[in-house]
N, CA, C and O of each residue as an XYZ file, in Angstrom:
864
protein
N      40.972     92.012     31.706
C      41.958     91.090     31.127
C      42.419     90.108     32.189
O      42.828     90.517     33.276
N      42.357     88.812     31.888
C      43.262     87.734     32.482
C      44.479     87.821     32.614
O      45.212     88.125     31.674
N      44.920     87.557     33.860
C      46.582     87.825     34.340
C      46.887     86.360     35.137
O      46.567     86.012     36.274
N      47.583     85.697     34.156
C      48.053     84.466     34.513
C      49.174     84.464     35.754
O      50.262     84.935     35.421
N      49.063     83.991     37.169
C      50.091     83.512     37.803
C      51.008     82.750     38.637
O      50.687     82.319     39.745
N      51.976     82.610     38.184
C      53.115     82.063     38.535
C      52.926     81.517     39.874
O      52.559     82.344     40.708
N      53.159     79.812     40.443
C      52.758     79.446     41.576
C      53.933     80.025     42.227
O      54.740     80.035     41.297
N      54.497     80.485     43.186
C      55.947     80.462     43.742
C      56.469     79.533     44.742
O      55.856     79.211     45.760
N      57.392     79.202     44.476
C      58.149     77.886     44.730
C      57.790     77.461     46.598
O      57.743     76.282     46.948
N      57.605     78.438     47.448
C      56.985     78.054     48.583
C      55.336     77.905     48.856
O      54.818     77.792     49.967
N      54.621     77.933     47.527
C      53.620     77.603     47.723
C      52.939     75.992     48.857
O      53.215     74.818     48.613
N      52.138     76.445     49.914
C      51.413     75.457     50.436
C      51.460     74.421     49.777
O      51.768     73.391     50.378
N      51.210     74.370     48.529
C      50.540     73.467     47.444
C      52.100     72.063     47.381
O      51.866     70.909     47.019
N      53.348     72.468     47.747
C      54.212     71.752     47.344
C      54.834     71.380     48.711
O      55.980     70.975     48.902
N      54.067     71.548     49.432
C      54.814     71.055     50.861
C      54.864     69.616     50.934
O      55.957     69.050     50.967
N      53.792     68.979     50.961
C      53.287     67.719     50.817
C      54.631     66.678     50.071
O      55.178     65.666     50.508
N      54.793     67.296     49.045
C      55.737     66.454     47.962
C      57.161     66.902     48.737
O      58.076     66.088     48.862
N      57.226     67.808     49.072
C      58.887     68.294     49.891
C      58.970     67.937     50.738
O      60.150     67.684     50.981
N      57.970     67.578     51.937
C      57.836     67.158     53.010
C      57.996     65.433     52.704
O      58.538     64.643     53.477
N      57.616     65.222     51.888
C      57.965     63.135     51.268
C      59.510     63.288     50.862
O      60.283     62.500     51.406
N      59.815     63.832     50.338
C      61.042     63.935     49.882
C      61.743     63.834     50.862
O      62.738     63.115     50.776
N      61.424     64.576     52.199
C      62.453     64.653     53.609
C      62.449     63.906     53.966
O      63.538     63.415     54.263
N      61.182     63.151     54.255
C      60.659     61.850     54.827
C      61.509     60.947     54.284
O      62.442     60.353     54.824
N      61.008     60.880     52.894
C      62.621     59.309     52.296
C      63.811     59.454     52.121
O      64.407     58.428     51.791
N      64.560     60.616     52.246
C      65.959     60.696     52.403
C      65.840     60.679     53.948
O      66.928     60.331     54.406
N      65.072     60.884     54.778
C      65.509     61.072     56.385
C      65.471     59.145     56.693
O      66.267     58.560     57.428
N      64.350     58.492     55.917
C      64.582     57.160     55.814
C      65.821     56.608     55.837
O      66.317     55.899     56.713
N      66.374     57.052     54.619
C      67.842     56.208     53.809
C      69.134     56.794     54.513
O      70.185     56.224     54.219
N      69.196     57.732     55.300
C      69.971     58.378     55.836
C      69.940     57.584     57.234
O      71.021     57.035     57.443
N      69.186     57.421     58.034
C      68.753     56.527     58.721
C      69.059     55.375     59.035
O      69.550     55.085     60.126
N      68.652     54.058     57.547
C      69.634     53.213     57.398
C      71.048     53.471     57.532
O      71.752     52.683     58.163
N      71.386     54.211     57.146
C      73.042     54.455     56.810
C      73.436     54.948     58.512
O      74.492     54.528     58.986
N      73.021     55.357     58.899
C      73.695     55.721     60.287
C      73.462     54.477     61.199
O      74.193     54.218     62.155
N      72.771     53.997     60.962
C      72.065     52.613     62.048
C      73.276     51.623     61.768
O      73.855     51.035     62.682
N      73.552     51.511     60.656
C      74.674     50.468     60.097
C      76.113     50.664     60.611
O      76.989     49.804     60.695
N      76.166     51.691     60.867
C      77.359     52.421     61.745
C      77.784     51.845     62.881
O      78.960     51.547     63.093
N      76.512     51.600     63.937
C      76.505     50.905     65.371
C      75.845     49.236     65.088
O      76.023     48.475     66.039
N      75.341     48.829     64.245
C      75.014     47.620     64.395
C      74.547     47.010     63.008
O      74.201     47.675     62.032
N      74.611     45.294     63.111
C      74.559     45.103     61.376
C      73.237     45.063     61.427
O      72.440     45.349     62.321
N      73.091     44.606     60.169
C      71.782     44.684     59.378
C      70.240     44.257     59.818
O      69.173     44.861     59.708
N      70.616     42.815     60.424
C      70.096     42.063     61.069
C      69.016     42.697     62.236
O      67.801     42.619     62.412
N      70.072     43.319     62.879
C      69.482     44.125     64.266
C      68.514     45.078     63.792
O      67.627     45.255     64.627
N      68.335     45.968     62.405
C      67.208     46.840     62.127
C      66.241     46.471     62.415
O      66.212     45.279     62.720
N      65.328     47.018     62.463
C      63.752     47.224     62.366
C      63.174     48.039     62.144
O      63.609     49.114     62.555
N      62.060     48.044     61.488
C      61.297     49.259     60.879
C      60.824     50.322     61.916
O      60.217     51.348     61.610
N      61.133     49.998     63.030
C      60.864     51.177     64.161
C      62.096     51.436     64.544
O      62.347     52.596     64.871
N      63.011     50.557     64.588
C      64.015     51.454     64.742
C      64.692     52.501     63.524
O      65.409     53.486     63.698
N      64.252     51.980     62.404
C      64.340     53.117     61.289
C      63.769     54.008     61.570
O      64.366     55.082     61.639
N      62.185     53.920     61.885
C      61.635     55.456     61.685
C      62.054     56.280     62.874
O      62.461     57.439     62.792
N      61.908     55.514     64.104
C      62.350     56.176     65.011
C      63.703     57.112     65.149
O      63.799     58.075     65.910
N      64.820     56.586     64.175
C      65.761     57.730     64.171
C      65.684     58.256     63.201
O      66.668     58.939     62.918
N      64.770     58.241     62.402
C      64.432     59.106     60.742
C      63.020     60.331     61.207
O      62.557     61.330     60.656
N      62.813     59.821     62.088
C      61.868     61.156     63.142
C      60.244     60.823     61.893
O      59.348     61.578     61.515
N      60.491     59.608     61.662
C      58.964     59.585     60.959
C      58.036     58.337     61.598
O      58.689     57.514     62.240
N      56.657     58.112     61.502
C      55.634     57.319     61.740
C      56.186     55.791     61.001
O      57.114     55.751     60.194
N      55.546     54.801     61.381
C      55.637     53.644     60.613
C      55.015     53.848     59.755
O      55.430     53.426     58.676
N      53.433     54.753     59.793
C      52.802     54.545     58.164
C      53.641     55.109     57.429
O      53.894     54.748     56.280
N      54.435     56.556     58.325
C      55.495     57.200     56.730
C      56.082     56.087     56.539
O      56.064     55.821     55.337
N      56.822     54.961     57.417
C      58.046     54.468     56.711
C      57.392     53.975     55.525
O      57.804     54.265     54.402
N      56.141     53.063     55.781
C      55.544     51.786     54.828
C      55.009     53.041     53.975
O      54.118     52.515     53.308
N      55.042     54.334     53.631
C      54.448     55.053     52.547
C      55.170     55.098     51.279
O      54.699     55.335     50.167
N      56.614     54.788     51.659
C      57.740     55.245     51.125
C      58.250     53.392     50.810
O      58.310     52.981     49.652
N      58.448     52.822     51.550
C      59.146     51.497     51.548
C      58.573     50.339     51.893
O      57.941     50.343     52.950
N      58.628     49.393     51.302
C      57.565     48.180     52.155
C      58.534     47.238     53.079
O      58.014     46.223     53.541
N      59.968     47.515     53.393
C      60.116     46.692     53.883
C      61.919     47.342     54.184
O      62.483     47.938     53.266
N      62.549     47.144     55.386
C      63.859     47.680     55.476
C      64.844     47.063     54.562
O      66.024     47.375     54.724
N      64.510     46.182     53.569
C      65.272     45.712     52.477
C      64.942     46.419     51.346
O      65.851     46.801     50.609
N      63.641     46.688     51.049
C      63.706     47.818     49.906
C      64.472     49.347     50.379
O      64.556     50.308     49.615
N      64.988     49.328     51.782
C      65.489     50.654     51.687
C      67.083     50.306     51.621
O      67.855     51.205     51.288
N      67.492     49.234     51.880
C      68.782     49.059     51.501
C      68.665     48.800     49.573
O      69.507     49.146     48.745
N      67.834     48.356     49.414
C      68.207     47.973     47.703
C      68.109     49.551     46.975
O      68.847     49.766     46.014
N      67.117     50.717     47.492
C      67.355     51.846     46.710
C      68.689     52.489     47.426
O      69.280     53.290     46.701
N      69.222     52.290     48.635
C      70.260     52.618     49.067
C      72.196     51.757     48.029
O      73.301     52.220     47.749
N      71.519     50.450     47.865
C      72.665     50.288     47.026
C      72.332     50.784     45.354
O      73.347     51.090     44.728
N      71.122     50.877     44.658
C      70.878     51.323     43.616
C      71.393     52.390     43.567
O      71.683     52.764     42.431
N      71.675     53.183     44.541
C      72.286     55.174     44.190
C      73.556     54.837     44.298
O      74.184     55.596     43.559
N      74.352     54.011     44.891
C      75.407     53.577     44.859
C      75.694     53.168     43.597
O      76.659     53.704     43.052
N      75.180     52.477     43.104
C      75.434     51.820     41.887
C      75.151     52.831     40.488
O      75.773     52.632     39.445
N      74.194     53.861     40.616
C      74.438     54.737     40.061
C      75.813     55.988     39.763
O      76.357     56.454     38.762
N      75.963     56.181     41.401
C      77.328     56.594     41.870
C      78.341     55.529     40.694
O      78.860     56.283     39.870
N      78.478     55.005     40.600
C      79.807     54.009     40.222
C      79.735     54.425     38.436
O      80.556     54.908     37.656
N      77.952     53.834     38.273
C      78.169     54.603     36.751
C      78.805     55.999     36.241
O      79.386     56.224     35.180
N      78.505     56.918     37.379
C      79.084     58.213     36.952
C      80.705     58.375     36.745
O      81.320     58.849     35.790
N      81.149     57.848     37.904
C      82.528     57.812     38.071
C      83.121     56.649     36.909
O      84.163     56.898     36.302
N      82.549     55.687     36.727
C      83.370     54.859     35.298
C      82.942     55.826     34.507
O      83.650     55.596     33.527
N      81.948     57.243     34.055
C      81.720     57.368     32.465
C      80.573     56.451     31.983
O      80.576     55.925     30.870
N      79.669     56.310     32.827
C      78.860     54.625     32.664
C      79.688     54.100     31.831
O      79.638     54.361     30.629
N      80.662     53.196     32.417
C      81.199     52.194     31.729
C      81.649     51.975     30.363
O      81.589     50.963     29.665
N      82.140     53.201     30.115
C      82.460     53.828     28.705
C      83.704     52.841     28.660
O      84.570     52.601     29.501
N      83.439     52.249     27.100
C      84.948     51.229     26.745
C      85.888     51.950     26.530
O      85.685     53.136     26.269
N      87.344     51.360     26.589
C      88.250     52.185     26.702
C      88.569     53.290     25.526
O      88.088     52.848     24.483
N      89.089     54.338     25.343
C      89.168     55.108     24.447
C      90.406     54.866     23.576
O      91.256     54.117     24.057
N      90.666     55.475     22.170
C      91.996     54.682     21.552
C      92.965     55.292     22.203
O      94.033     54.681     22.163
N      92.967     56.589     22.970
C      93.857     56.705     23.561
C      94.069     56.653     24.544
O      94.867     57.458     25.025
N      93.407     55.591     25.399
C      93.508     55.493     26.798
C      94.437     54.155     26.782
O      94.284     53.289     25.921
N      95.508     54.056     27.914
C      96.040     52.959     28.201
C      95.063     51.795     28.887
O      94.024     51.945     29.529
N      95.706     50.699     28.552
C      95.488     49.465     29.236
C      95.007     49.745     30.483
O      93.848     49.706     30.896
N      96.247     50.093     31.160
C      96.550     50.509     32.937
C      95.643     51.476     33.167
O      94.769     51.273     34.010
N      95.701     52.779     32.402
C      94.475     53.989     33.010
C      93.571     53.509     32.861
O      92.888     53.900     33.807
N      92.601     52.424     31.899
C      91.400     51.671     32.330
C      90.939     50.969     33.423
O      89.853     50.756     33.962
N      92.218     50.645     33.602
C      91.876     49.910     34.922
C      92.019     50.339     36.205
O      91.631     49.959     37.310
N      92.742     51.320     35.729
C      93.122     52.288     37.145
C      91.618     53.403     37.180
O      91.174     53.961     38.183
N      91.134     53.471     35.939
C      89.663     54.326     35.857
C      88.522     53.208     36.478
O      87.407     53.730     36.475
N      88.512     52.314     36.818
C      87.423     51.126     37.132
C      88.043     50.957     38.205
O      87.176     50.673     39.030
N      89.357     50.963     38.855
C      89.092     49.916     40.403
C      88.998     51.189     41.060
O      88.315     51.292     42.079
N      89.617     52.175     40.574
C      89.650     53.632     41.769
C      88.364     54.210     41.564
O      88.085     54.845     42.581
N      87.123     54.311     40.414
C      86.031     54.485     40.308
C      85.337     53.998     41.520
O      84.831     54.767     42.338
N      85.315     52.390     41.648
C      84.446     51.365     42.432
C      85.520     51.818     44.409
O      85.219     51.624     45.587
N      86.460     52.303     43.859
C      87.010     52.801     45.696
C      86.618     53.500     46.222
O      86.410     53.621     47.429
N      86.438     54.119     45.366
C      85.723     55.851     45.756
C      84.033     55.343     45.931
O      83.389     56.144     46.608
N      83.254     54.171     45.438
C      81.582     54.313     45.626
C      81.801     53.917     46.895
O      81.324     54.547     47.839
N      82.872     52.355     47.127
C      83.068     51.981     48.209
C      83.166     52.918     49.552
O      82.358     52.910     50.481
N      83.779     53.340     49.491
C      84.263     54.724     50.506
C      82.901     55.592     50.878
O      82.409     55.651     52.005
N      82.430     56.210     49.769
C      81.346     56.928     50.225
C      80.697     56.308     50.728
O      80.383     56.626     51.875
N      80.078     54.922     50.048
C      78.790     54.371     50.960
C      79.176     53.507     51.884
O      78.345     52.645     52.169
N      80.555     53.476     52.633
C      80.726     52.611     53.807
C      79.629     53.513     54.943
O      79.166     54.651     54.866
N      79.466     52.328     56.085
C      79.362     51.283     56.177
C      78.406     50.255     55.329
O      78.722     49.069     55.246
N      77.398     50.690     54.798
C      76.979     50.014     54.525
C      77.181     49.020     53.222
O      76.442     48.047     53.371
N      77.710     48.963     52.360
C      79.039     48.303     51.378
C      79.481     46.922     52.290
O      79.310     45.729     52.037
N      80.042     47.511     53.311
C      80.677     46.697     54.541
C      79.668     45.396     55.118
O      79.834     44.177     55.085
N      78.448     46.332     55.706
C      77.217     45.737     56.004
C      76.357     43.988     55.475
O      75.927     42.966     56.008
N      76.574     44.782     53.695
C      76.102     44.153     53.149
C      76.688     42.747     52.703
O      76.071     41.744     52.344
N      78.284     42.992     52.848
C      79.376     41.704     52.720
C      79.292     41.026     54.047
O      79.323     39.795     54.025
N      79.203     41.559     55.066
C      79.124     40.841     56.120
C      77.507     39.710     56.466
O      77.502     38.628     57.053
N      76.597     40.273     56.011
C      75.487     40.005     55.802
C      75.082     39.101     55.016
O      74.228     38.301     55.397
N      75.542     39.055     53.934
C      75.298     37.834     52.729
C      75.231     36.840     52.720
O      74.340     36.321     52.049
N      76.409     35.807     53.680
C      76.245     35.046     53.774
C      75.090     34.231     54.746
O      75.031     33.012     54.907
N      74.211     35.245     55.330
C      73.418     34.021     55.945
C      71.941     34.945     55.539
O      70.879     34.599     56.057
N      71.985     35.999     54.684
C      70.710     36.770     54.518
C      70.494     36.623     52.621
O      71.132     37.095     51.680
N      69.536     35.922     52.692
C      69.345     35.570     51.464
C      68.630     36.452     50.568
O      68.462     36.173     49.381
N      68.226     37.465     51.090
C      67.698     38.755     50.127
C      68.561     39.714     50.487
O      68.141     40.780     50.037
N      69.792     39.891     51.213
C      70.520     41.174     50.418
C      71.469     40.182     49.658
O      72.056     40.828     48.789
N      71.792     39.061     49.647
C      72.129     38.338     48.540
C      71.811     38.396     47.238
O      72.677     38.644     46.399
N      70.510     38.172     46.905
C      69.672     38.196     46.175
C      69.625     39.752     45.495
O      69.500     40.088     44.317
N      69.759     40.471     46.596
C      70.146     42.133     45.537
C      71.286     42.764     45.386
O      71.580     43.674     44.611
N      71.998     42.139     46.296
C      73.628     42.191     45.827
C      74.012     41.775     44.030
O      74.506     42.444     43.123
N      73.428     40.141     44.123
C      73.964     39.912     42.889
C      73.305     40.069     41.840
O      73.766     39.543     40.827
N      72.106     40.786     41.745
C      71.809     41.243     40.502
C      71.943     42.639     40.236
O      71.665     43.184     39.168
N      72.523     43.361     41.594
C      73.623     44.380     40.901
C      74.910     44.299     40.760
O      75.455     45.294     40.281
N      75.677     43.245     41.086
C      76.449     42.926     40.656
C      76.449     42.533     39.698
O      77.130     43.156     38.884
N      75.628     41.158     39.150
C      75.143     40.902     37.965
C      75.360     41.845     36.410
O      76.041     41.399     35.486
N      74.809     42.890     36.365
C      74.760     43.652     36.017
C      75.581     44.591     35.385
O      75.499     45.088     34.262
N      76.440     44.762     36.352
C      77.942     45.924     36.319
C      78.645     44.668     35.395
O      79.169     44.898     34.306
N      78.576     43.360     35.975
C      79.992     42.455     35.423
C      79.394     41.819     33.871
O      80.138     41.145     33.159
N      77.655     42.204     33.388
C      77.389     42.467     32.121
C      78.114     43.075     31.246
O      78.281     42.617     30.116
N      78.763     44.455     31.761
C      78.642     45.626     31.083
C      80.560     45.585     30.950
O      81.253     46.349     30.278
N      80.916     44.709     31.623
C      82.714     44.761     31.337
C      82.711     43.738     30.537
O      83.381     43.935     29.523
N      82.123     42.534     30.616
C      82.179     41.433     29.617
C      82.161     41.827     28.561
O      82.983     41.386     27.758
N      81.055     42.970     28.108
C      80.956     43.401     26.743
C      82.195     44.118     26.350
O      82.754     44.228     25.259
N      82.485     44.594     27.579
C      83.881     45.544     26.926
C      84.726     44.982     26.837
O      85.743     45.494     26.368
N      84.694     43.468     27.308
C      86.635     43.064     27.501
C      85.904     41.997     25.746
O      86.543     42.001     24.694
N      84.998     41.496     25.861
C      84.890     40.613     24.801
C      84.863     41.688     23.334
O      84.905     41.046     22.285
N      84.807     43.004     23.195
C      84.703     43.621     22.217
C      86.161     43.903     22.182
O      86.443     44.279     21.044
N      87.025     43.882     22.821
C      88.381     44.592     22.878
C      89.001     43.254     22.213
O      89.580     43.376     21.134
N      88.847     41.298     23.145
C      89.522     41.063     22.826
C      89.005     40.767     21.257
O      89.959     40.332     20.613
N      87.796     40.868     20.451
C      87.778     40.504     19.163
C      88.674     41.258     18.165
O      89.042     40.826     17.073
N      88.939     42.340     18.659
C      89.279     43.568     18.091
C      91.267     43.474     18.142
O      92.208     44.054     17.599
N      91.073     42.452     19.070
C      92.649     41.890     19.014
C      93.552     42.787     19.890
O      94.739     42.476     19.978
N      93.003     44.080     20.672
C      93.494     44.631     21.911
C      93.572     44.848     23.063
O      93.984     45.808     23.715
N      92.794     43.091     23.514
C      93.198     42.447     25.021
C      93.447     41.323     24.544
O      93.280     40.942     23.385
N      94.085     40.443     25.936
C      94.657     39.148     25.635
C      93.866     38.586     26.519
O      94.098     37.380     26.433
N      92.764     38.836     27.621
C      92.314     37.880     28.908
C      92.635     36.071     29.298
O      92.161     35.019     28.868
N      93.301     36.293     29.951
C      93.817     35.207     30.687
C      92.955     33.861     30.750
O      93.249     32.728     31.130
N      91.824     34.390     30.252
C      90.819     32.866     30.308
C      90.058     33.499     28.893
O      89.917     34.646     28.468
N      89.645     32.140     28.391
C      88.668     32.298     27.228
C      87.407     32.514     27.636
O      86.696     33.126     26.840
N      86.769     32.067     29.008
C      85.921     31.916     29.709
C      85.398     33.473     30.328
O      85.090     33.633     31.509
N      85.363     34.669     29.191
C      85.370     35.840     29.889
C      84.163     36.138     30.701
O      84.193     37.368     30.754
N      83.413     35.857     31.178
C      82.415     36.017     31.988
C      82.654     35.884     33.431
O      82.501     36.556     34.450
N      83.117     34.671     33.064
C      83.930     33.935     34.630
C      84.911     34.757     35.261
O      84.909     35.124     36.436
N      85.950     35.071     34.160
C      87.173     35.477     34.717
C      86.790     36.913     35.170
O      87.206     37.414     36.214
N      85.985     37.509     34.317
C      85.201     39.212     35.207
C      84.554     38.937     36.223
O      84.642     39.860     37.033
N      83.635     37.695     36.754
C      83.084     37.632     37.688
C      83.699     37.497     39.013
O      83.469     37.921     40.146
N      84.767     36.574     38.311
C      86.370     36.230     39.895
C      86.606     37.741     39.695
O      85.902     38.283     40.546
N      87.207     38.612     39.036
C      88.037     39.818     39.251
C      86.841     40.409     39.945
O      87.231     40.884     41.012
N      85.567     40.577     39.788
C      84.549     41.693     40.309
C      84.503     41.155     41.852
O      84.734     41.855     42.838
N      84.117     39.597     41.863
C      84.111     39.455     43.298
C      84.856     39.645     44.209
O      84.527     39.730     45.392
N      86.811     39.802     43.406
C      87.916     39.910     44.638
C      87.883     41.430     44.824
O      88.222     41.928     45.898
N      87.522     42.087     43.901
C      87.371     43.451     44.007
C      86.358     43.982     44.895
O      86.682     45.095     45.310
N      85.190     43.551     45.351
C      84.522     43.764     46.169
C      84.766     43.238     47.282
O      84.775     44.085     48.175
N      85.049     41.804     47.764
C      85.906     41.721     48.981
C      87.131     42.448     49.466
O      87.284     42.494     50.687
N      88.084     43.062     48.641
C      88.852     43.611     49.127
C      88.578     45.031     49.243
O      89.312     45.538     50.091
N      87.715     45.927     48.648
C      86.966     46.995     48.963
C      86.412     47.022     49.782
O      86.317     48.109     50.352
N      85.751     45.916     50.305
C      84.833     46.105     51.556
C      85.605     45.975     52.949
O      85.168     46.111     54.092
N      86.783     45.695     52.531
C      87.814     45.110     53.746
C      87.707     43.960     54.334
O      88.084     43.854     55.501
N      87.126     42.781     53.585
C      87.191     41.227     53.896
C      88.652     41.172     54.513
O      89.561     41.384     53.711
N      89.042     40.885     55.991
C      90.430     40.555     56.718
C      90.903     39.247     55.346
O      92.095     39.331     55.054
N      90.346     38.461     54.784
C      90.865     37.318     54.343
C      91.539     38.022     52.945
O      92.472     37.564     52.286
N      90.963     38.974     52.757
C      91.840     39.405     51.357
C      92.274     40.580     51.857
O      92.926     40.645     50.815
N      92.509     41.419     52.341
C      93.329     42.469     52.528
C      94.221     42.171     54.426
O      94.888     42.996     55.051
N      93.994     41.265     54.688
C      94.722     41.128     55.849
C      94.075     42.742     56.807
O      93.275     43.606     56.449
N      94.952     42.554     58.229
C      94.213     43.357     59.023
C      94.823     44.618     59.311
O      94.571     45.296     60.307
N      95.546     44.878     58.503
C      95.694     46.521     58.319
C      96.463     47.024     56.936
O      97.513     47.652     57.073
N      96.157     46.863     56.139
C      96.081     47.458     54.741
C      95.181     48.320     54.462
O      93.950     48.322     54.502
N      96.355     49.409     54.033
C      95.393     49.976     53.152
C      94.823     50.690     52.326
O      95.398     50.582     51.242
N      94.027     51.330     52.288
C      93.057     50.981     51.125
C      94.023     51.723     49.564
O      93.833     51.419     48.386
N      95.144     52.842     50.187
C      96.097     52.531     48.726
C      96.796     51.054     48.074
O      96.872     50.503     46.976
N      97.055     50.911     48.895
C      97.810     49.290     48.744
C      96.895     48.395     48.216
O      97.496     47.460     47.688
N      95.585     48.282     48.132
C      94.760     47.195     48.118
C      94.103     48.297     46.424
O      93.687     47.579     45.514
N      94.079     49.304     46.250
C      94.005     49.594     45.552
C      94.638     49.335     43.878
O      94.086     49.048     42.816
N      96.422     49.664     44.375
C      97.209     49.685     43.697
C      97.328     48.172     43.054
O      97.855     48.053     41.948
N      96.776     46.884     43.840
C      97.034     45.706     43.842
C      96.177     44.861     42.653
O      96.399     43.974     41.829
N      95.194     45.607     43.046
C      93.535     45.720     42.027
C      93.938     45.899     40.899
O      93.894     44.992     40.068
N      94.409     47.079     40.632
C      94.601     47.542     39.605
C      95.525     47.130     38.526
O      95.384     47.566     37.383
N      96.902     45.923     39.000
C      97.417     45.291     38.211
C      96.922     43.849     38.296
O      97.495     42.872     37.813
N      95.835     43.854     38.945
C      95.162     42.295     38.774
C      94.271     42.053     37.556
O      94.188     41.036     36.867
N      93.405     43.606     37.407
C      92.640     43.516     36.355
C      93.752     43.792     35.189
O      93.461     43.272     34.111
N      94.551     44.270     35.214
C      95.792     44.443     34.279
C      96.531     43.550     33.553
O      96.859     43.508     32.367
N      96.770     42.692     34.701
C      97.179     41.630     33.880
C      96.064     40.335     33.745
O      96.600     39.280     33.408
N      95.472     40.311     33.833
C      94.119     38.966     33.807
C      92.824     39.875     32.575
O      91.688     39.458     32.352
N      93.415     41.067     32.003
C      92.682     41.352     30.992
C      93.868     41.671     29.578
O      93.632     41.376     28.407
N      95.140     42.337     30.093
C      96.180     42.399     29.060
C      97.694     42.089     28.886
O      98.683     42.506     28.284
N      97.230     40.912     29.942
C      98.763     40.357     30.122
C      99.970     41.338     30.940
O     101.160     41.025     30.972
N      99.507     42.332     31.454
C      99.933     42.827     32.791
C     101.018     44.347     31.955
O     101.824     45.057     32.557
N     100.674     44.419     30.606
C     101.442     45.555     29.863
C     100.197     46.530     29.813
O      98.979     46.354     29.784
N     101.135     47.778     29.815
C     100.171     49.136     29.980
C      99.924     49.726     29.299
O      99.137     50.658     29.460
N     100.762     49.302     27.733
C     100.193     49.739     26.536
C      99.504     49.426     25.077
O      99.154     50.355     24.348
């Protein structure tokens, strides 16, 4: 009789794939510590692998380029953010005004936070690097899709008032001051605030520029 069996989980056979797995988190981990001591600019793909303890062919096996490892590095971030909004679940009938908004700016504090520095990195960077630009704002893009729908379904529904008719715009100003002041831009949070204060501040900005600044 045939006796079927079971591979077990340390089989030879799965090293290969566990051993890649180490390899591209030892990558992205990598980035993230490098960003710590110096910006973006200064990387290089040897200096990635070299503190990720892998070959250049591993790096290029895994990534073609130290910008695709920041874009899957802000993509988990940006996943991160979906979890913590509820992916962007519209408000509930019994959720306040204020706890929505206090559920979205303290959501996006908390991605901020975890993935500093590099959050930080990437604001500092933008302006003269035209591809983390370029993947900044089509995840930004994106996120400020997904509130438009919610603030434009609320106000049809006659339970927001938004401060501009222009709702695209006016989410795009609130998303962008929200990310400068998360990232700790000195020009919007001045040079020692913080991050409750800049929080708390957020949170009646989208408050009142989506419901006229009432919490219920």
């Amino acid at each position: 009789m045939l006796v079927s069996v079971s591979i077990p989980s340390d089989d030879p056979g799965q090293q290969p794939r566990r051993r890649g797995d180490r390899q591209r988190k030892a990558i992205l981990g990598a980035v993230r510590e490098l960003l710590q001591e110096a910006p973006f600019d200064d990387l290089s793909v040897s200096t990635i692998s070299d503190r990720a303890g892998v070959a250049r062919s591993g790096f290029y096996f895994y990534f073609d380029s130290k910008y695709a490892v920041l874009a899957q590095i802000l993509e988990e971030a940006q996943q991160e953010l979906e979890e913590l909004t509820h992916h962007f679940a519209p408000r509930e009938r019994d959720e306040l005004p204020a706890e929505f908004a206090r559920r979205m700016v303290q959501s996006a504090a908390v991605m901020f936070a975890n993935n500093d520095p590099v959050m930080s990195a990437c604001m500092a960077a933008r302006a003269t690097d035209a591809e983390i630009r370029r993947i900044q704002d089509d995840q930004i893009g994106a996120i400020v899709d997904k509130i438009v729908k919610i603030v434009e379904d609320e106000r049809a529904a006659g339970t927001a008032r938004p401060i501009s008719d222009d709702v695209p715009m006016l989410i795009r100003t609130l998303g962008a001051t929200t990310v400068m002041a998360l990232s700790g831009e000195s020009a919007f949070v001045g040079s020692a605030a913080g991050s409750d204060r800049v929080v708390a501040v957020l949170e009646k900005l989208w408050l009142s520029s989506l419901w006229g600044g009432t919490g219920v």
